[in-house]
N, C-alpha and C positions, 0 to 999 in steps of 0.2 A: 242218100239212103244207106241202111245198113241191113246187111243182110243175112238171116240167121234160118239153116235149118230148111233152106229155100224162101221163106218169107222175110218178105222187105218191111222193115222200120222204119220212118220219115227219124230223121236224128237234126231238123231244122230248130233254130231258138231265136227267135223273135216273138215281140208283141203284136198282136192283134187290132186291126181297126173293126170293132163289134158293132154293130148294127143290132143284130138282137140276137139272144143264145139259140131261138130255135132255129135260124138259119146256118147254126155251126152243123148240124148233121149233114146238111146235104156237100158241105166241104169238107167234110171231114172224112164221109165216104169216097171221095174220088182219091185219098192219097190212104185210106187204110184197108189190107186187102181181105177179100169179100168175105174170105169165111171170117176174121178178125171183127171185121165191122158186124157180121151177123149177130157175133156170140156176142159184143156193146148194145148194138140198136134194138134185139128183139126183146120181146118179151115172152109169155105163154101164149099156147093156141093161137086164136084169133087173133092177139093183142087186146082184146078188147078192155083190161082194168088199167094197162100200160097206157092205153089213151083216155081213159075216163078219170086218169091221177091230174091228169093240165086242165080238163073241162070241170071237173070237180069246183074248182078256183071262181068260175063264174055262178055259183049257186047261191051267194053270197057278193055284197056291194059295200066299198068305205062310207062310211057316213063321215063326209071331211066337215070340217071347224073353220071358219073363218074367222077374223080380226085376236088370231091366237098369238098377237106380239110375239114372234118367234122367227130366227136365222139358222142358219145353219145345222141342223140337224143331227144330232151327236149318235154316231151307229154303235160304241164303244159298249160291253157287255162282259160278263162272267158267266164259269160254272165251273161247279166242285172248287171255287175259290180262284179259280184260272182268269185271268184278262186278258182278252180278245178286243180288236181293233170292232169285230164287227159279228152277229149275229149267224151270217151266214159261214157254212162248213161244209168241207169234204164230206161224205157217206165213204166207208168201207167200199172199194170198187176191185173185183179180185185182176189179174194179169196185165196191167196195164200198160208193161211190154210188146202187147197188141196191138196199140195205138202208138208207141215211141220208145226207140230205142236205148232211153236212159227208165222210161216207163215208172216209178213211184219216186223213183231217186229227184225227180225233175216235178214231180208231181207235190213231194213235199218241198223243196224250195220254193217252187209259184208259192203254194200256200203258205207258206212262213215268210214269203215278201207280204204277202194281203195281208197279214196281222191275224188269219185266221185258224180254225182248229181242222186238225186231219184223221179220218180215221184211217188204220190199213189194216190192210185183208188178210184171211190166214194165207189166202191165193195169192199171194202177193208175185210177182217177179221179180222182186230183192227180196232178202232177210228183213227182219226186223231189223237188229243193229246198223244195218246198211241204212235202209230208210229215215230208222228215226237220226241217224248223225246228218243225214243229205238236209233235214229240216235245221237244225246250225241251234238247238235248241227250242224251238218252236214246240207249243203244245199238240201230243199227236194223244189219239187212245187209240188200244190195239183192239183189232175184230177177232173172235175166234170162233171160227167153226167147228162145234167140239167133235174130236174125232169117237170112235168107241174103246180107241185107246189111251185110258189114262195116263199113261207115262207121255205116250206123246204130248198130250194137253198140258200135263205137269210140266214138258220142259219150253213147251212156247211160253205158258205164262210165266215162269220164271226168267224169258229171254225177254220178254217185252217188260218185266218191272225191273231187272237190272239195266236194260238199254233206257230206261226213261220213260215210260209208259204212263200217263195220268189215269187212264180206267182203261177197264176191259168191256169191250159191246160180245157180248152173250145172242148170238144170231140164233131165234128158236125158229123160225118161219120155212127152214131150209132144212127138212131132215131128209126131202130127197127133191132130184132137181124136178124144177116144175118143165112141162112139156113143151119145149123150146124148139118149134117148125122150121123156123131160120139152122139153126145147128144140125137139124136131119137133113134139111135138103142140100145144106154146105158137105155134111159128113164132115163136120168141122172136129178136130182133135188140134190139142195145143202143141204149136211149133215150137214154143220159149218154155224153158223149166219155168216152176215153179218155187223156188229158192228155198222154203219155209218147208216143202214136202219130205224135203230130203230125208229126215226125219221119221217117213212111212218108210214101211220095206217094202213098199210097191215102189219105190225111187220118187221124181218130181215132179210127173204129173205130163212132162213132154211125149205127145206124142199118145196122149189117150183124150177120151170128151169130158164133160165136165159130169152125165152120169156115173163115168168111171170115176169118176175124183169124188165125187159125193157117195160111192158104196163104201166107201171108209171113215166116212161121217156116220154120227150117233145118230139114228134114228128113233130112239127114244130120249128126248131131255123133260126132266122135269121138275117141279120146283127148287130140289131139293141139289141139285146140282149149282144154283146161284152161290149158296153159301159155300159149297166144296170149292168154286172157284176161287169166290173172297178168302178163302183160309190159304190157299197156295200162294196167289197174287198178289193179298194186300192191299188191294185199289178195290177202289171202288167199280161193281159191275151194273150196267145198263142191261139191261131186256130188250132187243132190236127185233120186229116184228109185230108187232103189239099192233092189235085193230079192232080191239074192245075193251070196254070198261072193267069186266069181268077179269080179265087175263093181265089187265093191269093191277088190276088188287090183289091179284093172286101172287103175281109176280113182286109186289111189293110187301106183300107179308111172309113172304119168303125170303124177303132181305135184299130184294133190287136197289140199288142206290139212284135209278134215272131208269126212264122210260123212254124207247124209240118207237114213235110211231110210224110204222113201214109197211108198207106189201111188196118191198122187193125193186122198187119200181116196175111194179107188173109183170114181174119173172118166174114168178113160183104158185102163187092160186089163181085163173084167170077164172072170172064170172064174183071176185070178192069185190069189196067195196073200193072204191077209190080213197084213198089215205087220207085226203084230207074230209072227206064227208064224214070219217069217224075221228077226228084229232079234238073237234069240240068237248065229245061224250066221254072219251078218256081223260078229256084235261079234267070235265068238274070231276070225273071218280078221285083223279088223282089230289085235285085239290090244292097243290104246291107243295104236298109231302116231298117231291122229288123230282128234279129237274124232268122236262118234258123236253127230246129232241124231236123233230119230224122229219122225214123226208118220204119225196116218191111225187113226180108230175112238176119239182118246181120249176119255173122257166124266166117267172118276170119279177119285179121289186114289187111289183102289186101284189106278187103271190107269197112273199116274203112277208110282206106286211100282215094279211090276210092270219097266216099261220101265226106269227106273234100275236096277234088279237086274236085268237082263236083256243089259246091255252099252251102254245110252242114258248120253249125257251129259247131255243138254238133251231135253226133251219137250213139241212142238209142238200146238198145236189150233188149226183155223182155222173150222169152220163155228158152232159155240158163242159163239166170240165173235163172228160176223161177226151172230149171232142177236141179243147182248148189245145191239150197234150199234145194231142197230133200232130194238131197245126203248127204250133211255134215251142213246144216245148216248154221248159220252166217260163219262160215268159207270158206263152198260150194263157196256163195255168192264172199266171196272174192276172194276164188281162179278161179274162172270164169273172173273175173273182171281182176284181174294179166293176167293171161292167153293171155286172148284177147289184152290187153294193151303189154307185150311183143310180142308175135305177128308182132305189129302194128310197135314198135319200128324197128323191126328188118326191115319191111317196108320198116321206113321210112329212115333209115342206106343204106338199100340197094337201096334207090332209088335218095340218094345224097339231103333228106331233113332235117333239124338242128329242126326247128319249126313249129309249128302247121299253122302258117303263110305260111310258106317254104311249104309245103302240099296245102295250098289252093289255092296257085300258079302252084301246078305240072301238069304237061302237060301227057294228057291222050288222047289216040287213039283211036278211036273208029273202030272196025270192019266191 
C-alpha cells in the first residue's frame, strides 16, 4: 500500500483470474477506501439510471446464425483511421489515483497492452504528457471538461495535441455535478491532486469535492464551442453525452467529427434514459456521418455485441476497469480488457459473426 495525504493506494501489479466483471466491485471495494470507492461506484440520487444502463441490455436478444462456416472471430477495428486490436475502449474516468497508486499511468499501459483505445480525463491524476508517454504510444483521445476559462482550455488542448492526442471528447452532459448521495454522506473531498488542475488558480483540486471542481467548469457550452475547439486543437472533436437524436444532429452540424453516446454512467441526470435504450435512435439520425462511441451500463460481450449491432462503433467501459486498477494494476487493466474482449468473441462465434462488420449487421429482437 502507498499512502498519500492519509489515504491508502493498493500499488499491487498482477493479472486477474476474472470470472465476470460485475463481480470486480465487490473486490474492489474491500481494498479501495470508502469515500474513494463511493466517488467510483455511485451514481445520482437513487442510482436509479446507473442500474437501468446494465438492464437496458436485456430489452433486446441476438438473433444468432447457424451453419455460418466461420472460426475464430476477428475483433480487429478502426476509427478516425486509428487500428485497434479490438472494439472495446477505456471511457474518460477522472482521479483514478483513487483506486491505484500509479492511477492512469498504469491504466494506460493495461490498455496499450489489450491493443485498445484510452480516453483521459481533464480530472485526471497525472498530466496529460505523463499519461499519454505511460501508454508507450498507444492511441489515447484527451477528455476535456471545458473550464469557463479560455486560456485554460487553450492550454490543455494544445498540451494534449503536442503530447499525441488523436481527438478531443468535448463532455457536454456535465455542466454541473449531478447529485451524488454516496459523496454527501462520505463528505468525500479528494486526497490526491489533480495534475491537470494546476493550471486553475483554485490549485488541484486536493482536498476539495468534485461540486467544487465542477464550479470552475463552463456551465454554458454550446454549439458553437465544437468548432472554437477544432481551431485550437486540430483533431478531430467528439460530443460525449449525447442521448438524443436531436442533439446529435445538432452537434453534428456544428462540426462534431464522432458522437458519444453517454449519461455518465448514471452520475449526472438520474430519472433519464438508460444509454443504450437511446444508442439505436441516434445511430439512424446519425446515419454513419460519424463514428458513433457508446458507453454507460457495459459489463458483458453480449452487451458489446448488442451495441455494435445497435449503431456503436467503438464501445466504452469505464468503472470495470477502473475496478481492474485496483486490484492488480497495469495488469488488472488488462486483464479486464482480455476478459471482456473473450467474452465477446465467444459472442460473436456463437452468433454466426467473423467481423466487427458482420456484428454491426446482426439482427437483434427486441422484446
Amino acid at each position: 500500500m502507498t499512502e498519500t495525504n492519509g489515504y491508502f493506494q493498493n500499488d499491487n501489479e498482477k493479472e486477474l483470474n476474472i470470472v465476470n466483471l460485475p463481480s470486480l466491485e465487490a473486490e474492489a471495494e474491500k481494498i479501495i477506501p470508502k469515500g474513494g470507492f463511493g466517488y467510483i461506484a455511485g451514481g445520482s440520487e437513487d442510482n436509479w439510471t446507473l442500474k437501468a444502463n446494465t438492464e437496458a441490455f436485456n430489452h433486446v436478444q441476438i438473433v444468432p446464425h447457424v451453419l455460418s462456416d466461420i472460426e475464430d472471430p476477428q475483433t480487429n477495428t478502426s476509427i478516425f483511421g486509428i487500428d485497434v486490436k479490438t472494439p472495446i475502449m477505456m471511457t474518460a474516468t477522472a482521479a483514478q489515483g483513487l483506486a491505484h497508486a500509479k492511477g492512469e499511468m498504469d491504466t494506460a499501459k493495461g490498455i496499450a497492452k489489450a491493443g485498445a483505445l484510452m480516453e483521459q480525463s481533464t480530472y485526471s491524476s497525472t498530466s496529460i504528457a505523463d499519461t499519454m508517454a505511460a501508454g508507450n504510444g498507444a492511441p489515447q483521445f484527451f477528455q476535456l471538461y471545458m473550464s469557463k476559462d479560455w486560456t485554460f482550455n487553450e492550454s490543455l488542448l494544445k498540451e494534449a495535441k503536442q503530447a499525441g492526442a488523436k481527438a478531443i471528447v468535448l463532455t457536454a452532459d456535465a455542466t454541473v455535478d449531478g447529485y451524488r448521495e454516496s459523496d454527501i454522506i462520505n463528505d468525500f473531498q479528494f486526497p490526491t491532486p489533480m495534475a491537470n488542475l494546476t493550471k486553475f488558480s483554485e490549485g488541484d483540486g486536493e482536498g476539495k469535492g468534485i461540486g467544487e471542481i465542477y464550479a470552475a467548469a463552463a456551465q454554458k457550452i454550446s454549439p458553437k464551442d465544437i468548432q472554437r475547439i477544432k481551431d485550437i486543437a486540430g483533431l478531430p472533436v467528439i460530443v460525449k453525452g449525447v442521448q438524443s437524436p436531436e442533439d446529435a444532429l445538432l452537434a453534428i452540424g456544428a462540426g462534431a467529427d464522432g458522437i458519444q453516446v453517454s449519461n455518465h454512467g448514471g452520475r449526472q441526470l438520474n430519472g433519464g434514459p438508460a444509454s443504450f435504450d437511446v444508442l439505436s435512435d441516434v445511430a439512424k439520425a446519425v446515419n454513419h456521418r460519424v463514428p458513433i462511441i457508446f458507453d454507460s451500463g457495459v459489463r458483458r460481450g453480449s452487451h458489446v455485441f448488442k451495441a455494435l449491432a445497435s449503431g456503436a462503433d467503438m464501445v466504452a467501459m469505464g468503472r470495470p476497469v477502473i475496478y481492474g486498477l485496483a486490484l492488480g494494476g497495469a495488469d488488472g487493466v488488462y486483464s479486464v480488457v482480455e476478459h471482456l474482449n473473450d467474452e465477446f468473441k465467444t459472442i460473436m462465434q456463437l452468433a454466426g459473426t467473423k467481423t466487427i462488420e458482420d456484428v454491426k449487421h446482426a439482427k437483434l429482437l427486441k422484446k
